[in-house]
Every structure is written in C-alpha cells, then in structure tokens.
N, C-alpha and C positions, 0 to 999 in steps of 0.2 A: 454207846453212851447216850442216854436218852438226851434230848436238846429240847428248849423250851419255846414255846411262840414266837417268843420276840428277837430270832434269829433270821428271820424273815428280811430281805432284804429291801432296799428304797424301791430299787425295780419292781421285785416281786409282790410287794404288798400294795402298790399302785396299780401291778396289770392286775392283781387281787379286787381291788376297789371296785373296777369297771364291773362285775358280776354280781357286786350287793344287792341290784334291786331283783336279781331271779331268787332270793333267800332272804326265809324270814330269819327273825336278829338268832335265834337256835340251830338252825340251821347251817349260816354263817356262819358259826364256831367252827362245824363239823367238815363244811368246807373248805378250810383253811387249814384242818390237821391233817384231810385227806392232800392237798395242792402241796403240804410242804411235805408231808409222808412219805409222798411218790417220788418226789427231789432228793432226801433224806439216804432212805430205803434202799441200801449195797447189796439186801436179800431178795429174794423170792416176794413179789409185791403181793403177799397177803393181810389181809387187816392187822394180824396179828401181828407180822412184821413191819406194818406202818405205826402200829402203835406203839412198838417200842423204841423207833427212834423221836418219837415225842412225849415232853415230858408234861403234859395236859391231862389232867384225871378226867377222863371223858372213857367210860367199858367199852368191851367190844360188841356188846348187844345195841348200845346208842349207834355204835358208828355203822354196824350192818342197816338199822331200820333208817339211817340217813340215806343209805345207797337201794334199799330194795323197799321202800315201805311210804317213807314220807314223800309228801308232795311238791315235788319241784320239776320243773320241765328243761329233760337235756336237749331238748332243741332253742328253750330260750338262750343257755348257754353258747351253743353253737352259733346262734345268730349276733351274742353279743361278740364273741370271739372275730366272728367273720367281718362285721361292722368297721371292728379296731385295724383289722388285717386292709382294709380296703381305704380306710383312712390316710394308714401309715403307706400303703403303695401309690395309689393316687400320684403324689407327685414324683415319687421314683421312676412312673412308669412316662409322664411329660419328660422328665430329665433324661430319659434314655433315647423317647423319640428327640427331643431337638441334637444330643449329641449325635446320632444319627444320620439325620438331615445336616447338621456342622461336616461330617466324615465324607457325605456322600458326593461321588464325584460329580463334575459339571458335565451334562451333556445338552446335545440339542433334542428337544421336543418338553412335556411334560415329563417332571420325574416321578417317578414311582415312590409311593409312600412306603414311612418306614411300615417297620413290624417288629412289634413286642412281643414275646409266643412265652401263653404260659402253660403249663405242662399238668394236664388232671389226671393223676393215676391212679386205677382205681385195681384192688386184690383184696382177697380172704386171708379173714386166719381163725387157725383152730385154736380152743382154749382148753384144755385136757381137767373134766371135772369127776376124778377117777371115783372121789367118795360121795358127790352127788347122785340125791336119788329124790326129791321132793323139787327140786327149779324147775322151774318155767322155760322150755325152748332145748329141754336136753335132747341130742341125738344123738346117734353114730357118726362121726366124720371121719375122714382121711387126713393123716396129721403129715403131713412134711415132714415133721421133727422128730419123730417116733416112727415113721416111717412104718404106720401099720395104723389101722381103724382104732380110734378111740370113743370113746364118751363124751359131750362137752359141748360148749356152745360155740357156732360156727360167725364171724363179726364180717361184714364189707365193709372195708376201709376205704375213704375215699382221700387224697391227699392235692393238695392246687402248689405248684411251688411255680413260682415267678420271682425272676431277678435273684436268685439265690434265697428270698425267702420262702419258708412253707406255712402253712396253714391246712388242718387237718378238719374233715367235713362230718358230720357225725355218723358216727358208727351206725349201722342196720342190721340186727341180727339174721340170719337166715335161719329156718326152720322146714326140715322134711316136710313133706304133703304130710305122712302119715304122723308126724308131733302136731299137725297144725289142726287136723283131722279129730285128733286128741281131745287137742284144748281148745277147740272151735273157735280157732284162729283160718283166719283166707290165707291161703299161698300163696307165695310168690316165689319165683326162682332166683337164681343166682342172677341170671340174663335179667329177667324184669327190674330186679331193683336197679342194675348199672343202668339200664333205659332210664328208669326214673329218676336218677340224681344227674345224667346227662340232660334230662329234659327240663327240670328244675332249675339247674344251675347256672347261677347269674356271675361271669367274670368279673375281674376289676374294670373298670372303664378302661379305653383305649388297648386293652391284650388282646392278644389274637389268642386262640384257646388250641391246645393240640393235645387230642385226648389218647394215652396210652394205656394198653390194658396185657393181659399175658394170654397165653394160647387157649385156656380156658373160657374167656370172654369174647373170643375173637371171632366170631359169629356174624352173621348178615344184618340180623336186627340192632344189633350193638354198632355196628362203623354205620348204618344207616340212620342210626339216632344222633350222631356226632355228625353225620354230614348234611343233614338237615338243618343243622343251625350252621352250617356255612364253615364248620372246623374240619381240622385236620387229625385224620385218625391213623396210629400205628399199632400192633400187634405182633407177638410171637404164632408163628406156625409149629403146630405140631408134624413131626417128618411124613406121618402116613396120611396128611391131605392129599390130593389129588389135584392137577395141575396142568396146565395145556401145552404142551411144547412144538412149535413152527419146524419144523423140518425144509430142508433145501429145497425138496421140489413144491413146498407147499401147500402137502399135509402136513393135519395134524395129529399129535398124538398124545392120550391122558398116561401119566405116569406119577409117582409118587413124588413127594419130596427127593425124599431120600435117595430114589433111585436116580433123579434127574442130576444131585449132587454129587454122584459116582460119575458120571458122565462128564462131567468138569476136567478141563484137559489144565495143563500150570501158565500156559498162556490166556485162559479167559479167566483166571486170577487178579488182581489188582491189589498190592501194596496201598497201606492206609494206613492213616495213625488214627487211635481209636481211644479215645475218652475213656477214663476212669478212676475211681477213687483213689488207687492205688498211684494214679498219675497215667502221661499219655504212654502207649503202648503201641508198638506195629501188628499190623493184622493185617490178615490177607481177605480181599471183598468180592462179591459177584455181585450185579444188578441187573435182571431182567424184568420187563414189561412181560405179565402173561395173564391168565385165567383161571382162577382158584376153585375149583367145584365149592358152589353153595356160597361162593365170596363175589365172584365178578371179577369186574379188571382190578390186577393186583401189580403193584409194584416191589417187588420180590428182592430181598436182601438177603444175599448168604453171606455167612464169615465162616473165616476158621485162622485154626492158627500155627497148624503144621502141614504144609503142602506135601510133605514125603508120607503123612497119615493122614491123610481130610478127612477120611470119616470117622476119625476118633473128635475130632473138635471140632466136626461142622456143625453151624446155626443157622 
C-alpha cells in the first residue's frame, strides 16, 4: 500500500535535516522518497519498487536523473554522515575510557592506558545488472551469490563500527583495467583503493583503530598501510598460503596452510568460546607465531569445530 511523506518519523526526519544543505529544495524532495523508499521497500530495491511504497507523484524518469544525472556530491553526504557519527561517539568513547580506568586494577608502577578499538572493515560486493547494456563501469565479476561470473557493477564497502555503533564509509566502484581502458578512466585495483581509504581515514578521537579485511585483501601492501599508522590489522588466510614451520632440531620447513592443519595432533587443540550472532559457541583454537610467504611475521589463528573431522571445519 503506497504510504505518503509524512509517515516519516521525528527521528528520521531530523537525521533527514542534517543533509539539506548537500541538496537543492528539488532535489531534497527526491532525497527523502529515495531515504524513506529504502526503509519502506519489503521488495527488491529497485526504483520502481521504491516508488510504489510511496505515495508522492514524482515518475520514475525524475527519480533515475536524481540518482545518475543531477548534481549532488556523495561524498558531501558521506562526510555529513561521518561528522554526525563522530559527534554522537565522542563522548561514548570518554565514558568507556574513564569506566575503564574505574575497573582497572591497582598496581605498583604506571598503569597502562585504556584502549578503545574501533573495527574498519572493509569487502566487495557484486550487483548483478543482467539487462544492463549502456552504464558506466559494467563488467564481469564473480558473484558469491550466484556462484558463477556475472555482469554488473562491483562496490568496496567500507564499514567503522565502534561501541556497537556502525557507520558506513562511501562506497568506491571498482572497475576492470579493460572497462577503465574503455571509458578512459585510470585504474585502480581492489588493493589500491583499500590502501586508499586506510590512508585517508580519520578515527573518532581517542579509538584505537583495528582494521579487518578477508583473504582477498590480505596482502603485504594492505597490513602494511594499517601498520604504518600505528593499527592493528587482522585477516583471513586462504589454505594454500605458504608458511614456515620450526621443527625440533631447528630447521625449517615451508608447507601449506592446509597441510600444516593436518599435522595438528587433539592436544595442540585449545577449547574456547567464540563470539557470535547466533550467541557464544565452543570452538576448538590453534595459535602459532610463524612466517607467511609474501606476509612476514604472522600470528596465525586456526579454528575448527569438530576434532574427530578438522579438516572438514578448519579456519
């Protein structure tokens, strides 16, 4: 059932406010059917089913040239978004250090400062644009979802969540050498851009920043863009890295992920309970100190979750 503007709530129409001055007063209309659209919207978020859950005489040819044509800048967005985000954290992040420093025990010497650690995660995703044949940035990607090569435009997401809250950074299209080649756009890869919004990006005051990415990202130049500014970086290994193992007498030997995690006897196993949505969970852990070919000194995390088959659920 279509629903009209003015179901917009005191909330929403206030965090709405803060972005008026990136839109002129026409613009703003088209803003606001798109923000409640997407809220609205139990379908498939295409225009066309944003505009049927509102009841605003505005065509679908307006609402496209608001999103691909007229002039507005999603980074002024981005930056008023982030503004508000660092505003509203600010003093959540003072109140966690003094409770903190209240909890921490008394010892003799200088105590160690707290730590706030806010979490930057950064992945891809495919957008599948099957009847697309005139946009800007189409290529071939690998879809997760479909689990086969598609058509469609590929987005790096960057996401900062701290203290339970998130905040989402702006999107960056990727584009093939050969789309870019095309439309005489410069390239840039997957790696370069994560470099670039790790080297750009300004924390909230007082967090310590700990930047996560997936096995895809997990590269030399990428943990060394994150440890350049002083953070902390973690990573998925894919099993067929390469890896250095200490043996008794002394040498060493390079061997696989995967093969090093066969090698695993059920006493260098360690029971753990292990975070997640679903709630906490037991898991069984490995941690070695070792040498990643192409990484350096790695500190090395296996899980799994049935010791009578490890290598059906090792990580």
């Amino acid at each position: 059932m279509p629903k009209p503007i003015v179901c917009l709530s005191a909330q929403l129409r206030q965090f709405a406010e803060h972005f008026r001055p990136c839109f002129s007063r026409r613009q703003w209309r088209y803003f606001v059917i798109v923000l409640l659209g997407l809220i609205e919207c139990e379908e498939r978020k295409t225009l066309t089913g944003v505009l049927r859950v509102i009841g605003e005489a505005v065509s679908l040819s307006g609402l496209s040239r608001f999103l691909s044509q007229w002039r507005w800048s999603t980074a002024a967005v981005a930056q008023i978004w982030w503004q508000l985000f660092c505003e509203r954290m600010v003093p959540l992040v003072q109140a966690e250090h003094a409770r903190l420093k209240a909890e921490r025990p008394r010892r003799v010497g200088r105590p160690k400062d707290t730590v706030v650690t806010g979490y930057l995660v950064f992945d891809d995703s495919v957008h599948t644009k099957p009847k697309g044949r005139a946009m800007g940035g189409l290529g071939r990607h690998y879809s997760n979802t479909d689990k086969k090569v598609v058509s469609g435009h590929c987005l790096l997401n960057g996401l900062y969540v701290l203290l339970g809250q998130r905040c989402p950074l702006e999107p960056r299209m990727y584009c093939q050498q050969r789309v870019c080649e095309a439309e005489g756009q410069p390239f840039h890869s997957k790696v370069d851009l994560v470099v670039a919004d790790i080297t750009e990006f300004e924390p909230v005051p007082g967090a310590h920043t700990h930047v996560l990415v997936d096995s895809w990202y997990h590269c030399r130049k990428v943990r060394r863009a994150a440890q350049q500014r002083g953070w902390d970086f973690s990573g998925g290994l894919k099993s067929n890295r390469v890896m250095r193992k200490e043996q008794p007498d002394g040498t060493r030997e390079w061997l696989k992920l995967s093969a090093y995690a066969a090698t695993l006897t059920r006493d260098q196993w360690v029971e753990v309970t292990w975070p997640s949505a679903e709630g906490d969970k037991p898991l069984y852990a490995h941690l070695v100190k070792t040498w990643v070919r192409k990484l350096g000194p790695t500190l090395l995390l296996v899980t799994c979750h049935d010791l009578d088959a490890p290598l059906k659920s090792v990580r």
